[in-house]
C-alpha positions in Angstrom: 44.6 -38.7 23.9 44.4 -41.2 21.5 40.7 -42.6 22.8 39.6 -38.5 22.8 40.2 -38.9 18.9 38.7 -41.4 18.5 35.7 -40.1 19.8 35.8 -37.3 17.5 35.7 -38.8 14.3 33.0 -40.8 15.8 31.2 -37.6 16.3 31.9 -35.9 13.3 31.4 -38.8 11.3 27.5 -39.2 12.6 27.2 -35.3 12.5 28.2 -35.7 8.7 25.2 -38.9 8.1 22.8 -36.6 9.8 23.2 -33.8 7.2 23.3 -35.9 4.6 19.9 -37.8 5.5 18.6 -34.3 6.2 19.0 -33.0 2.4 17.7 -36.1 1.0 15.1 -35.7 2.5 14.7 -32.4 1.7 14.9 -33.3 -1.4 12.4 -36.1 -1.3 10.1 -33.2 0.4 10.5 -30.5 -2.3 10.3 -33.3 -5.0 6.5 -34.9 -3.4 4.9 -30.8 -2.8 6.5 -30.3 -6.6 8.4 -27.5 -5.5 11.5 -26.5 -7.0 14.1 -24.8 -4.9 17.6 -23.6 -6.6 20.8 -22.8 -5.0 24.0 -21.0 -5.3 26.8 -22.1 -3.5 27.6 -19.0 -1.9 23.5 -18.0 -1.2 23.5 -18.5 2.5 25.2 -15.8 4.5 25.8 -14.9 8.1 22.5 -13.4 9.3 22.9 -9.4 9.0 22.4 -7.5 11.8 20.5 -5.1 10.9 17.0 -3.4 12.9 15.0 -0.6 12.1 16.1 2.2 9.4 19.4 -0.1 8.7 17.0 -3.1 7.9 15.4 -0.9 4.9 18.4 -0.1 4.1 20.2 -3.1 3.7 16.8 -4.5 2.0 17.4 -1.7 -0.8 21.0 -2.4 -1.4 20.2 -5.9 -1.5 17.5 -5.0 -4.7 19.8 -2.4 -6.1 22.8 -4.6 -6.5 21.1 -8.2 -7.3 17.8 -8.1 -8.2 17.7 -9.3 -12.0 14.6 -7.8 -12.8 13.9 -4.3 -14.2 12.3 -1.9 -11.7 11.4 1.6 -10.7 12.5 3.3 -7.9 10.6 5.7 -6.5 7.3 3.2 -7.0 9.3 0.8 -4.9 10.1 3.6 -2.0 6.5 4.6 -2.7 5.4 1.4 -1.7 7.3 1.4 1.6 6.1 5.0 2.6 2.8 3.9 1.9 2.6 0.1 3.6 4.2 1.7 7.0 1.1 4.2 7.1 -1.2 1.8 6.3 -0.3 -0.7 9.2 -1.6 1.8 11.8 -4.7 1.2 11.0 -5.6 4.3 10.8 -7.8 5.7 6.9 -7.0 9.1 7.9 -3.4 8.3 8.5 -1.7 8.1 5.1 1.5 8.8 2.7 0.8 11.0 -0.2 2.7 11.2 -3.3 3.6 14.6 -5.1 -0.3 13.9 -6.9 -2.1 13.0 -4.6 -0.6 16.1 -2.0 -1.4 18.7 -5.0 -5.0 17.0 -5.5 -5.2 17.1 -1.3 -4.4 21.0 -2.0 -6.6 21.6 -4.8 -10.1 19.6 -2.6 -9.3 21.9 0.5 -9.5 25.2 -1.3 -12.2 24.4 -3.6 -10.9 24.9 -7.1 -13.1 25.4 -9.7 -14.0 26.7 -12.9 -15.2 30.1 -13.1 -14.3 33.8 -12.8 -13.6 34.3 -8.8 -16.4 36.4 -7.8 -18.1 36.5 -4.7 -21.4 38.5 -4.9 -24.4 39.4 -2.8 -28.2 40.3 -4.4 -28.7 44.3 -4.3 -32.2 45.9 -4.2 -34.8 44.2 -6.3 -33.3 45.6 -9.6 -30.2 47.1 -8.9 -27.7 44.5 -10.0 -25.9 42.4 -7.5 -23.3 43.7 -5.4 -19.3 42.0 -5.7 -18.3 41.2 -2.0 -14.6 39.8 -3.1 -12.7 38.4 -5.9 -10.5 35.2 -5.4 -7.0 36.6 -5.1 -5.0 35.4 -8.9 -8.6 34.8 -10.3 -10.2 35.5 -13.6 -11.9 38.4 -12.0 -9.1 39.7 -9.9 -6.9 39.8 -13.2 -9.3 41.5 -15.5 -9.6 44.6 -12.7 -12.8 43.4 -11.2 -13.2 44.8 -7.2 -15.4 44.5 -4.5 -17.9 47.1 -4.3 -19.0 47.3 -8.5 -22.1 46.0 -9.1 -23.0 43.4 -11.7 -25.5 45.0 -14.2 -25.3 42.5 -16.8 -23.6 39.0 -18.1 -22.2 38.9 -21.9 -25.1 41.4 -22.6 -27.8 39.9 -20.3 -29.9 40.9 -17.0 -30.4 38.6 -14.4 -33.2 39.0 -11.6 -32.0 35.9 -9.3 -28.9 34.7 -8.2 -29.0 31.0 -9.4 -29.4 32.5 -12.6 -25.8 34.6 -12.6 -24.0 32.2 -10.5 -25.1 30.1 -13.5 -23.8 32.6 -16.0 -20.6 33.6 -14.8 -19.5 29.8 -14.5 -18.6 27.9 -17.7 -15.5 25.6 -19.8 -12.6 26.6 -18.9 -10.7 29.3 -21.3 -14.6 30.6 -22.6 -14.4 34.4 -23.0 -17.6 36.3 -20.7 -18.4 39.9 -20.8 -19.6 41.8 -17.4 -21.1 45.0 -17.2 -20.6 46.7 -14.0 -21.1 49.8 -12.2 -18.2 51.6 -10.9 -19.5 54.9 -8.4 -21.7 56.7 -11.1 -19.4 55.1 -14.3 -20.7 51.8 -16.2 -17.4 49.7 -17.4 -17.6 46.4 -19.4 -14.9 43.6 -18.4 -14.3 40.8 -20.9 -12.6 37.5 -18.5 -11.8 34.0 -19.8 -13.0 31.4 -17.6 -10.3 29.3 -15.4 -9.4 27.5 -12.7 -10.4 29.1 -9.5 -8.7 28.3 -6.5 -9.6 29.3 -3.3 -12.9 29.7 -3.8 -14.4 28.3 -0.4 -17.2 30.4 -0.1 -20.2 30.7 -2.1 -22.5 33.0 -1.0 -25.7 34.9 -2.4 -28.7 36.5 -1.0 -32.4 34.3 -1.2 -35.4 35.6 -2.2 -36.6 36.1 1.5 -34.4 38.9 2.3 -32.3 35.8 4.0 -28.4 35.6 3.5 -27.0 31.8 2.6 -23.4 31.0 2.8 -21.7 28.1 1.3 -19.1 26.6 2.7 -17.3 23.9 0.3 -14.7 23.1 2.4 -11.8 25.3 5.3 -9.0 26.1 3.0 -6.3 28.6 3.8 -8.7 31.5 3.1 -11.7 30.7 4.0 -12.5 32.6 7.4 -11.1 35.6 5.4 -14.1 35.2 2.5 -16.6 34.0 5.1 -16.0 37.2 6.8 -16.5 39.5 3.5 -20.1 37.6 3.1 -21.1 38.3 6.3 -20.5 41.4 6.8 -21.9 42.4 3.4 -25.5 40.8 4.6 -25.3 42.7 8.3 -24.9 45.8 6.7 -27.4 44.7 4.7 -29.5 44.2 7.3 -30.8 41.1 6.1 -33.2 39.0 7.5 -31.2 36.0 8.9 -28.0 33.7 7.7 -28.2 30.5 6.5 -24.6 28.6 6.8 -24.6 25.6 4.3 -22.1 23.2 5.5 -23.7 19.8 3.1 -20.9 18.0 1.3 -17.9 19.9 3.2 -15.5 17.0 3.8 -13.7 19.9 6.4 -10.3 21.0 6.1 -8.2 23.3 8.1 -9.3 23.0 11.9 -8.5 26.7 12.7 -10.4 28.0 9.5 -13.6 26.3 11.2 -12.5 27.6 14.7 -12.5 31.4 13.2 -16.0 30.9 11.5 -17.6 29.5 14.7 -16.2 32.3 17.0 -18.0 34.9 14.4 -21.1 33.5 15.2 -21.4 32.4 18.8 -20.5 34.7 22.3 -17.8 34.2 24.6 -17.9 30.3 25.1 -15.8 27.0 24.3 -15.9 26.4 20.7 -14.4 22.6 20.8 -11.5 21.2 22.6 -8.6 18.4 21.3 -7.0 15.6 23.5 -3.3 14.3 21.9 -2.2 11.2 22.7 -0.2 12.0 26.0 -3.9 13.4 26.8 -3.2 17.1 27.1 -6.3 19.3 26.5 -6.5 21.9 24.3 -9.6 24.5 24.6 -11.0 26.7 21.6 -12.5 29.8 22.7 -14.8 32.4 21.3 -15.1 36.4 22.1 -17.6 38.1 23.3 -18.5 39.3 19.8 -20.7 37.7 17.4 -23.3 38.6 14.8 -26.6 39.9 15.2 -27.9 37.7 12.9 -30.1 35.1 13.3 -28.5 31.6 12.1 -29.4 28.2 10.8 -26.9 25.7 9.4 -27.6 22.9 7.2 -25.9 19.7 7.4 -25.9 16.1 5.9 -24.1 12.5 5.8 -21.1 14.2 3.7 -20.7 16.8 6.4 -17.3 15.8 8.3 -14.5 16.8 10.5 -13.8 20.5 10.4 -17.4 21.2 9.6 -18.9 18.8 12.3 -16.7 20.6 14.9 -18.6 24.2 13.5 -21.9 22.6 14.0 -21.7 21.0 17.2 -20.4 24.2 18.7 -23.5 26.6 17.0 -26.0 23.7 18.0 -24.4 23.4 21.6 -24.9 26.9 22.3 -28.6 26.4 22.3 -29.5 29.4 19.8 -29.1 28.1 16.6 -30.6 25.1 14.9 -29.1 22.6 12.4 -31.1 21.0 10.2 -31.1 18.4 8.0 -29.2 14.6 8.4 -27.1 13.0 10.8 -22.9 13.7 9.8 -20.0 11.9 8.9 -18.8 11.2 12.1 -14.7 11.6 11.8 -13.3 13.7 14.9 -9.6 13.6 14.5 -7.4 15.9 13.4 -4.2 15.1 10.8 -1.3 17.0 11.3 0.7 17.0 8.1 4.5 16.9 7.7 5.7 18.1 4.0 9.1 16.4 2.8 11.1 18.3 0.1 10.6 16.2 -3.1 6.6 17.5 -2.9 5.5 14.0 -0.9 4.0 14.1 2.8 2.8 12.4 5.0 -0.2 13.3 7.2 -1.0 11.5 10.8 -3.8 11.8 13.2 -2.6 13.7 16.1 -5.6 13.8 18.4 -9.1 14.0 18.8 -11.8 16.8 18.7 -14.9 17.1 20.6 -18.1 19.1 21.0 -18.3 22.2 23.7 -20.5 19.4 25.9 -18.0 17.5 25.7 -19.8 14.6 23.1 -17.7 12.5 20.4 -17.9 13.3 17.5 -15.5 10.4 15.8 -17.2 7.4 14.6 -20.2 9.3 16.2 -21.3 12.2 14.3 -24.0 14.8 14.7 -27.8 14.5 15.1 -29.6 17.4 13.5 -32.3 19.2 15.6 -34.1 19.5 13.3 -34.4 16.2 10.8 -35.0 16.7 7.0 -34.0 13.9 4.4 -33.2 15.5 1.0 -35.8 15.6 -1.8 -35.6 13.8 -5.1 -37.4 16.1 -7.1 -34.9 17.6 -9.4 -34.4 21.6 -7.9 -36.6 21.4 -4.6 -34.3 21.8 -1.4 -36.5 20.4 1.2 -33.8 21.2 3.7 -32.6 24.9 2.6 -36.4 25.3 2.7 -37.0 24.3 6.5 -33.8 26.5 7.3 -35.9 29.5 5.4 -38.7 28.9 7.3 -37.1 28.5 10.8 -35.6 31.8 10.2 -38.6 33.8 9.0 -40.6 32.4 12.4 -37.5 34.2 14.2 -37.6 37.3 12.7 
């Protein structure tokens, strides 16, 4: 027993040297690098065990009850949201705050500043004919409707489109008066300019007898106002549709789906692959216009509207003109959180009826037209006028 002791304070006692000569020369260490390291006696803890959600959580609590500094809160959880997307790697994958998810809102459904109306070219003559007025609208609220007729703008005739589309836009809150003619009655509607939201569609008829449509972007609406256009150029009867899809960053996948089954016959729009690989087809009906079509596209041209040109190109009767697209063939799935954030993650991947990549990839134009840069020439809107006036 008593040699046992012995051999204990032996041990203890070199255990006790050995931490000693290990803070000097820690201290020696810090001292050469000239770093400065200070303590408090009660600093060093048992590890916490703590993985996953309860890591965050203990990491707040930590900065919530001893952090000396000032700070602000929901910057801080901001931050975490934010780094966690980030680290997939993925610039489609993201956290948006309550700003940036109202912006996200504002981009897809094209707001703008203007009076809402949607309008087609009559006879040479006899006005221009209102399709649709955006729903809450400067139009909608001064009584405006589809089917009056647009005789004259704050006491002015126009003979071409550009010109009125011109006219009716303006600063926001500037008064406009429109003459219109109601069955056989003329009525004057004074509007005040504002925001316009949901105004995806711009449409108007060319000088050709040809029908263009303008699609800014797939908001929640736009199959709905794509629809109103067309129909007013088949009745109509107009010579052929061009589909302007140039600087539409995309937007709602099923929006795009809609348009694209308008215009082709019973076939496969596009497909998606998730990531346990399960397939998901997009077919068209049997129905489709009679109108011959041409779509314009360019380097802005992305996602939603890549997947609407691929499938009109794939189906071998209409061309696409202009440069080669974006290339981004995912799809984000977005999940809303009550305080007005969300987050949106890619989901899975879209590709052409031929079964092409788009992602990373992008789509090749048949028919290749780099834009002009003379100020008002549209080299490619031209080609697309031409095509179709060869078809008719």
């Amino acid at each position: 027993m008593k040699k046992q002791g012995s051999s204990i304070i032996l041990v203890l006692t070199v255990m006790l040297f050995a931490i000693a000569m290990t803070l000097a020369a820690l201290a020696v260490f810090m001292k050469s690098t000239g770093r400065i390291v200070a303590f408090e006696e009660d600093v060093v803890t048992e590890p916490q065990d703590a993985e996953g959600m309860d890591k965050l959580i203990e990491i707040e609590s930590l900065i919530k009850d001893e952090f000396l500094m000032e700070y602000d809160d929901e910057a801080m959880k901001d931050a975490v949201y934010r780094a966690m997307l980030d680290s997939l790697g993925d610039k489609y994958s993201r956290y948006l705050s309550k700003e940036e998810l109202e912006q996200l809102q504002q981009d897809i459904n094209s707001s703008y500043v203007g009076t809402g109306i949607v309008f087609i070219d009559n006879a040479p003559g006899e006005g221009f004919l209102i399709t649709d007025v955006v729903q809450g609208g400067p139009a909608d609220v001064a009584g405006l409707e589809g089917g009056d007729v647009i005789l004259e703008v704050d006491g002015k005739t126009y003979d071409s489109a550009d010109e009125l589309t011109a006219a009716l836009k303006g600063d926001a809150g500037k008064e406009v008066k429109i003459k219109v003619l109601r069955g056989d009655e003329e009525e004057t509607f004074s509007l005040v300019r504002g925001d316009v939201v949901g105004a995806s569609v711009e449409s108007r008829e060319l000088k050709d007898g040809i029908g263009y449509i303008r699609i800014r972007s797939f908001g929640t609406d736009t199959a709905t106002l794509f629809e109103t256009a067309l129909s007013g150029f088949e009745k109509n009867k107009a010579k052929g549709l061009i589909l302007d899809l140039r600087d539409n960053g995309g937007g709602i996948f099923e929006e795009g789906v809609k348009i694209a089954d308008r215009l082709l016959p019973e076939c496969l729009i596009s497909y998606t692959e998730d990531k346990g690989g399960n397939r998901e087809n997009y077919n068209s009906d049997s129905q489709k216009t009679s109108l011959n079509v041409v779509v314009l596209i360019n380097e802005n041209t992305g996602s939603t509207a890549e997947m609407v040109a691929a499938a009109l190109k794939d189906s071998g009767d209409i061309k696409v003109v202009g440069t080669k697209t974006y290339g981004k063939g995912l799809i984000q799935k977005s999940h809303p959180f009550t305080d007005g954030t969300a987050v949106n993650i890619t989901v899975s991947e879209f590709f052409t009826p031929k079964g092409d990549k788009i992602n990373e990839k992008g789509i090749s134009p048949d028919v290749t037209v780099q834009p002009s840069s003379k100020e008002g020439e549209d080299l490619q809107l031209d080609k697309g006028v031409e095509l179709l006036n060869k078809a008719a």
